[in-house]
N, C-alpha and C positions, 0 to 999 in steps of 0.2 A: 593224146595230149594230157602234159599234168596238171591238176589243179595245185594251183599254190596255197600252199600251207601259210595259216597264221598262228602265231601261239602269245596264248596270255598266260603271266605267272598267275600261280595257285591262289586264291584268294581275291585277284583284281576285278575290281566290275567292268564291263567294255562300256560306257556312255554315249549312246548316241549324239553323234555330233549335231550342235546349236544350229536352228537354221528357223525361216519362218512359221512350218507347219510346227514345230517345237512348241515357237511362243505366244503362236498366235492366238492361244486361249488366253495363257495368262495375261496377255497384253488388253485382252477383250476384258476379261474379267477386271486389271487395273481402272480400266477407262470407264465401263459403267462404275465401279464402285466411288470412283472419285467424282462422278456427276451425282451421283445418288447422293454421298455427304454433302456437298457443295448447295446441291437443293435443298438440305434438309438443314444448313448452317444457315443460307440465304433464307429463308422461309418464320425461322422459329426467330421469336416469338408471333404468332402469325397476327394478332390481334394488331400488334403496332404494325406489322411491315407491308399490310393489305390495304389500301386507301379504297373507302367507301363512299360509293356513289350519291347521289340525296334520292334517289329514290330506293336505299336502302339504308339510309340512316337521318334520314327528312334533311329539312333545309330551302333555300330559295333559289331559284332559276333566272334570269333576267336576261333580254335580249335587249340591249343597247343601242340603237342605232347613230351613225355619224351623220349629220347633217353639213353641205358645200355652203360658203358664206361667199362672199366677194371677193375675198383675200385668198380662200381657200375653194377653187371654184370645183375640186374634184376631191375627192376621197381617196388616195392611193393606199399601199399596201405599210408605206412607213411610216402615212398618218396614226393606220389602226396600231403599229408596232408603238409609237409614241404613247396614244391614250391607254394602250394597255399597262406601258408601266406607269403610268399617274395613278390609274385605280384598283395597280397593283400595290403601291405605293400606301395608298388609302385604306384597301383594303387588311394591310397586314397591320395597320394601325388597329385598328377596332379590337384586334385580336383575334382573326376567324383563322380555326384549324385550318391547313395545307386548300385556300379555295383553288378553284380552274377558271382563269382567264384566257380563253383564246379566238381568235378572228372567228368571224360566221359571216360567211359570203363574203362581197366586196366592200360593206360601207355599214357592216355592224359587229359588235362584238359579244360573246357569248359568256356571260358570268355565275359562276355555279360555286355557291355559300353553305356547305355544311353547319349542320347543328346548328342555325341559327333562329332565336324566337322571333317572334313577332316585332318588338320593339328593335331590336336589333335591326330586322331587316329592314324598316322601317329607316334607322340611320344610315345604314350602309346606301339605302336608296338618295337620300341626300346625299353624301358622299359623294355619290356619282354624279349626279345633277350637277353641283358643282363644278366651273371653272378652274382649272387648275389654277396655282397662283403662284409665277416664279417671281422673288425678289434676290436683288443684293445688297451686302451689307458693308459695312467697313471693318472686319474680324479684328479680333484682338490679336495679335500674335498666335501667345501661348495659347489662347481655346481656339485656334485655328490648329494649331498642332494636336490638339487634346480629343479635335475634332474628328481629323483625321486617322490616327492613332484608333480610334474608335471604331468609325468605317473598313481599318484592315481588320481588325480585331473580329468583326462578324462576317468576315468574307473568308474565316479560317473555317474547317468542319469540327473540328476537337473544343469549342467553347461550353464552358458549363452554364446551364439555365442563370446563376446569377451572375455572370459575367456577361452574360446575350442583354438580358433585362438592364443592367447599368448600362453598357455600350447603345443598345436602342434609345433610351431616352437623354443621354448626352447630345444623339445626334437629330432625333427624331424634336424636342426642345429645350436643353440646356444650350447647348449651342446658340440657336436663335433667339433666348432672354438675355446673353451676354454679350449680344454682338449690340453694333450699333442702329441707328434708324435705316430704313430705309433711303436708299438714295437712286433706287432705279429698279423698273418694275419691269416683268417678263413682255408686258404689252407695248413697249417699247423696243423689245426685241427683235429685229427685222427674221433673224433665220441662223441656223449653227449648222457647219458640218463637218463631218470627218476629213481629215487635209492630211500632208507629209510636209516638212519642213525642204525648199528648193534643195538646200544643201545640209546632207548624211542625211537624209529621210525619213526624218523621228515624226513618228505617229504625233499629231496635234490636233486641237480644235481652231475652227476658222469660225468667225461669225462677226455680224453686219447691225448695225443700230440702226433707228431711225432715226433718232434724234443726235446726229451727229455732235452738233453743238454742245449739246448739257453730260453727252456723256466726256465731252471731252476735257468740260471744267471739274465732273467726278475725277476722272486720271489723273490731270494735272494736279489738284491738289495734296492726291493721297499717292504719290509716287514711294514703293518703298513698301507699302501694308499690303495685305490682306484683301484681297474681296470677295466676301463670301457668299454663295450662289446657294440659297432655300428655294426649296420647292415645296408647298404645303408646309411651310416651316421645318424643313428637314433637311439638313447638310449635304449636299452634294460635291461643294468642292472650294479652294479658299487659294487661288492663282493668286502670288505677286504682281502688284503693278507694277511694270518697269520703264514704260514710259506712257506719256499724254496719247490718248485710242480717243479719235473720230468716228470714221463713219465705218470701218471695218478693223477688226485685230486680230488675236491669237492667243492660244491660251496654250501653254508648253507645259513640259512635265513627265516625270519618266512611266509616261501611259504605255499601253498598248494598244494594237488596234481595236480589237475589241474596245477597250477602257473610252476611246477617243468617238467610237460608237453611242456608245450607249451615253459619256456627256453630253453629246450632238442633240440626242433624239431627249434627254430631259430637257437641256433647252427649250428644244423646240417644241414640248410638251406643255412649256409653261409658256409659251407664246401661240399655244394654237387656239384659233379662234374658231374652232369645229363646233358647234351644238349636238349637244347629246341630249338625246332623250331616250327615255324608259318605254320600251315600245309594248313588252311581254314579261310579264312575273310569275311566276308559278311557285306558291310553297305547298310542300309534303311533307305531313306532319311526322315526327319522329316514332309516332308509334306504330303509323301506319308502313313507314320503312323498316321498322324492327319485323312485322307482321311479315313484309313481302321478303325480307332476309330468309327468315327462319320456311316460311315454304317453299323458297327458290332452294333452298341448301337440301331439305330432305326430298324435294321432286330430282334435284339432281345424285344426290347419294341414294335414291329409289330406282332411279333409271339404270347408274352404276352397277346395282346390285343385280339387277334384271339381266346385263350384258354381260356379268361375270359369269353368273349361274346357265347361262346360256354357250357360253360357250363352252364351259366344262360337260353341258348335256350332249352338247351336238356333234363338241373334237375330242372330247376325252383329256386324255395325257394333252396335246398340244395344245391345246385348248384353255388348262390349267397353265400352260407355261406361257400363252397371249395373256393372261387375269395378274403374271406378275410381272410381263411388261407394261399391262398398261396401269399398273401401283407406280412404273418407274415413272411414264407418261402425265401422271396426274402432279406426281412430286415435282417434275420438272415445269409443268404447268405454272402452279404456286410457285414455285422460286422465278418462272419469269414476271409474273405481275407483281410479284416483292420488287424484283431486280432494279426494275425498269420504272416502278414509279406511278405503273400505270390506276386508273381507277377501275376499280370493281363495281360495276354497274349491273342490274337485269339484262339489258341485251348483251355483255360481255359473260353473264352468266350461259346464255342460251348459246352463242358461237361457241363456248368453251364444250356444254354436252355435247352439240352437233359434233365437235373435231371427235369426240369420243367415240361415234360412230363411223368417223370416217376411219380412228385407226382401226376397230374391229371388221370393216370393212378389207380394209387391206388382207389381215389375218385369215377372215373367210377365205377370200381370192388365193391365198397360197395353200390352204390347208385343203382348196380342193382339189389343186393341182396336185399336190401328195396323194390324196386318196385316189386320184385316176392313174399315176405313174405306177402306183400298189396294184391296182386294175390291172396294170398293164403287163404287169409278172415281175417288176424290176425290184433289185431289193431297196431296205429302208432306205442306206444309206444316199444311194443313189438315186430313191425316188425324193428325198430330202437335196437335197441339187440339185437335180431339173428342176422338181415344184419352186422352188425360190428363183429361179433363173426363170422361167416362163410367165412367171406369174407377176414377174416385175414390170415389165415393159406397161404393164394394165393397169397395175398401184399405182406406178410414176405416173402415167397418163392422167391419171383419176387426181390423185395430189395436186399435180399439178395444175390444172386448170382450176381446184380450187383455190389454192394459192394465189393464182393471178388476178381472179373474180375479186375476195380478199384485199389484193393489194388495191385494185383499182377502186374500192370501195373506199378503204382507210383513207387514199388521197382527197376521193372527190365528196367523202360525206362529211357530216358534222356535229358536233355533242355525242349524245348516244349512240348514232349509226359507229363513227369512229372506234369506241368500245366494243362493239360488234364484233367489225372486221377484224383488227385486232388481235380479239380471243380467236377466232377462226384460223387467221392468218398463220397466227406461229403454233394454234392450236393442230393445224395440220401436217406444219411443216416436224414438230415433234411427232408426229403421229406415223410418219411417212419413214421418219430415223429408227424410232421406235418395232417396227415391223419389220425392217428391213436388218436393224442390227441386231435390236436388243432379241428382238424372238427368234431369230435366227443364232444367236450364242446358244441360247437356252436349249435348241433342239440341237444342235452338232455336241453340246456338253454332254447330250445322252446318248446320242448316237454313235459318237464316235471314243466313246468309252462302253459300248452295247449293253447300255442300264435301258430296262425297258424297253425294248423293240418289238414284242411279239405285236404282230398287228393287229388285234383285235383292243389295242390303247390307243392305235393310231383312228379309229373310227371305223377297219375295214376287219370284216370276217373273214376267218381263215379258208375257209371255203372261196372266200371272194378274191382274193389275191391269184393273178394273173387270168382273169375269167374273161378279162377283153382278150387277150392273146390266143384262150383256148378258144373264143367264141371265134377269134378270125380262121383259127388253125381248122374247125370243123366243116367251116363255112368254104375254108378251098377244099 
């Protein structure tokens, strides 16, 4: 039988034809590098883009709770959604850096005040005590338009500090010095909700007076203007009157539903008759948050340094190439709590070391399956593919359940638990991608280009390679 002949002219190179094992480094190599910059653009400057917790940069704690009135005979979940924008409202007055307002349990709310002194807190505590207070007004036209114009103007992201600073206080009180008197208070407001118009189905506001009668003589009169809805003296919104509104109306406009949301629920912020009182305060002082910053950061980069050096002692070569996956693991870390907005707390400090153990955990679990595959007489190559193939089913197990622990955590806990889980949460599930791809690139890059394979860099003596196999072969 003949073999068929090929011929290449004198000087041509043959090129192996394109195909996945081709590109599947470069493709590897693409995809971490553009997560590595992505982290490292998301991240820097780290000072601003890391939000600090108060117990790492002081400030006041306050648990709020909502009290049932007659009117209000239950607590529900869109009462606490209401009082949280009034005293979100309030609170971005005073001027407090990026605070956290959010629900705690069924019928309180959890308010956390950076950098704030003593006096401060002190107001902001008033603040809250307070009644919200919605009125309307009879707008001028133009500063009805002037008003508005204002409110898109800070709902852009691209505004400059003194175009934020003008547009706040046109609406927060220029607005309300130039409007007219009051002529109807939020306490006469029976109730607002999100509605569809019967026909073409445009997103509006529905809402109910009590005072049927006296709202009906405000309409009648001023058919044609303006009425403009303050809440704590702050522009919310300036609907034409278009006709005589009794006991129920509508407020149009080219909302959305969101938009139609959130007027509903100030509304009814400024007609809720809920009693709040200050149940719990806690301030921590800012030096003492600078103190627990600076030892949490070098217990954590102590720990670090302990697991790098560890695993270079224990794996050798693999072991160096787990220390610069898990450099990638940490950068991506930082770029999620930049990303995402999240706060930087103590307890999100300690889930974030813990995931660090779980990724070197992973790493262990394969790197000793390599060293028993080497045992077993098989070469690197192949003991590098079994080891990652067997040793997976254990990491994802492992991952896994912490992941779900995690999730169920972040759902059911509150304040600092939720920082916790959190860091844990995505700190594992990085941890889990991390060992499974990025150190896995790092060893096929050496392996399958045969840079450093002699095993005695993989953690096994020459001697030792294939010592299970001769120890079965003696044994029959």
């Amino acid at each position: 039988m003949k073999k068929k002949a090929s011929v290449t002219a004198l000087g041509e190179v043959k090129r192996a034809p394109m195909n996945w094992k081709t590109l599947k480094t470069p493709f590897k190599a693409a995809v971490i590098l553009a997560v590595v910059t992505f982290a490292i653009a998301s991240s820097l400057p780290i000072q601003q883009k890391i939000r600090l917790g108060l117990d790492l940069v002081g400030g006041s704690r306050l648990i709020l709770q909502l009290y049932p009135t007659a009117e209000v005979p239950q607590i529900t979940s869109q009462i606490q959604e209401q009082t949280i924008q009034v005293i979100d409202r309030r609170i971005n007055a005073l001027g407090v850096s990026e605070p956290t307002i959010s629900k705690f349990g069924g019928n309180s709310i959890l308010v956390e005040l950076p950098g704030l002194n003593q006096n401060q807190t002190a107001e902001a505590e008033n603040l809250l005590k307070t009644a919200a207070v919605l009125e309307f007004k009879i707008v001028p036209p133009a500063v009805a338009q002037q008003a508005q114009q204002a409110l898109d103007l800070l709902a852009q992201p691209n505004v400059t500090p003194q175009q934020r600073a003008q547009a706040e206080k046109y609406v927060g009180q220029t607005a309300y010095a130039l409007s007219g008197p009051v002529v109807y208070s939020g306490k006469d407001l029976k109730g607002a909700q999100s509605g569809y118009q019967q026909q073409g189905g445009t997103p509006i506001v529905l809402f109910q007076t009590r005072d049927a009668a006296r709202f009906g003589r405000l309409t009648s009169a001023n058919v044609g203007k303006p009425l403009g809805i303050f809440l704590d003296h702050h522009f919310v919104s300036a609907p034409n009157i278009n006709s005589a509104i009794f006991g129920s109306g509508e407020i149009e406009g080219n909302f959305t539903q969101q938009e139609t949301i959130t007027l509903a629920d100030e509304l009814n912020a400024g007609a809720l008759p809920a009693t709040i009182r200050i149940i719990s305060n806690e301030s921590i002082g800012a030096t003492l948050g600078k103190i627990d910053l600076v030892k949490s950061l070098w217990a954590s980069m102590f720990g670090l340094g302990l697991v790098l050096i560890f695993m270079i002692v224990a794996y050798r070569l693999p072991g160096l190439l787990a220390d610069f996956a898990l450099a990638i693991y940490v950068l991506v870390m930082v770029a999620i709590f930049a990303v995402s907005g999240s706060t930087l707390t103590l307890p999100s400090i300690a889930g974030f070391v813990l995931s660090i153990g779980m990724a070197v955990d992973a790493n262990v679990l394969i790197f000793e399956r390599i060293k028993e595959e080497l045992w077993n007489g098989k070469s690197l190559r192949a003991a590098v593919r079994v080891g990652f193939q067997r040793a997976f089913t254990a990491v994802f197990d492992s991952h896994f359940t912490t992941i779900v622990g995690a999730g169920v955590l972040y759902m059911l806990g509150t304040g600092t638990v939720k920082g916790f889980a959190f860091a844990l949460f995505w700190g594992t599930v990085v941890s889990l991608v991390t060992a499974v791809f990025v150190t896995r690139f790092f060893v096929d890059l050496l392996v399958d280009n045969d840079v450093a394979t002699a095993p005695a860099l993989w953690g096994v003596r020459s001697d030792e390679v294939g010592i299970f196999s001769k120890g079965a072969t003696e044994g029959a």
